[in-house]
Phi, psi and omega in degrees: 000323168311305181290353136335304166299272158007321200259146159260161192260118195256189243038273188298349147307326181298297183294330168328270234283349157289316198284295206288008174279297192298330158309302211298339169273344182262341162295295178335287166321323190274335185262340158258015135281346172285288184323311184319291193328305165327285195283025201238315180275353125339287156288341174274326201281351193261328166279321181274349151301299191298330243227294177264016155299300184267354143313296172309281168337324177292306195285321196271336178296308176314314167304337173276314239255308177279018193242300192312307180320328179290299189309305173322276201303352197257347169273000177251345183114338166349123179300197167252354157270342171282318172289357170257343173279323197278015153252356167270344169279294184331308178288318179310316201267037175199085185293356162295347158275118187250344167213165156223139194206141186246140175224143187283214202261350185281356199055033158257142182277159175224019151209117166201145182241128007274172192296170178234146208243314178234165189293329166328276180320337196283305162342325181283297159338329157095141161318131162304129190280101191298128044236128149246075167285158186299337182262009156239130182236149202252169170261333198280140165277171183227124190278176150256170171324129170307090178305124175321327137311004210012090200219135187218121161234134182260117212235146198197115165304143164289324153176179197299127177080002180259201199275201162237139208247143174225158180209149182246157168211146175295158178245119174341000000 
């Protein structure tokens, strides 16, 4: 009768060891679904990171492209009105633009969109962005600091010893 009490019965056992088997799979099952997710809300934050990198990168080679194209025509002669009207289409259809402004070589301006009206403005609107010497001129624009406002301007000479065409743009 002793040795009786003492011995367990693996029979009444089997089900124990199912229920913590099916706990131990719906557990498994839940966490490499979480991870799936994860690394799935992962790869989407890292393609849409990369999706506005090369937006940004797009848009701003285009705001360079049209500042060179300025300096260019404005270095051929291109009247001023004509380089004030294709810098007033630039800003309207690129609201990340917020001005454009050509200054001769003494640094007053003779084109700016939107006009500036007091030297108060021309200020507002942020330094031309140093170092732009004067005897060289380039294709590539040079930006200036991100202004706390997060506002960057970017300057491209018109031509050696002449003026400068500049743009301020807003930043995302």
């Amino acid at each position: 009768m002793g040795a009786g009490v003492g011995r367990v019965d693996l029979l009444s056992l089997v089900p124990l060891v199912a229920i913590v088997a099916i706990l131990a799979l719906v557990g498994a099952l839940i966490w490499a679904v979480n991870r799936d997710e994860t690394d799935r809300l992962r790869t989407k934050l890292a393609t849409d990171a990369l999706w506005v990198e090369q937006t940004l990168r797009f848009q701003m080679a285009v705001d360079e492209d049209m500042l060179v194209r300025l300096a260019l025509e404005a270095a051929t002669g291109t009247s001023q009105s004509t380089l004030a009207a294709r810098a007033r289409l630039h800003v309207a259809n690129n609201p990340e633009v917020l001005a454009v402004m050509l200054q001769d070589a003494e640094g007053s301006v003779t084109v700016s969109v939107p006009p500036v009206l007091t030297p108060a403005d021309i200020a507002a609107l942020g330094e031309v962005p140093q170092p732009l010497p004067a005897s060289a001129a380039s294709a590539r624009p040079i930006y200036g600091n991100v202004a706390p406002d997060a506002t960057v301007r970017m300057a491209v000479r018109v031509s050696e010893g002449g003026g400068v065409v500049s743009s301020t743009l807003s930043l995302p």
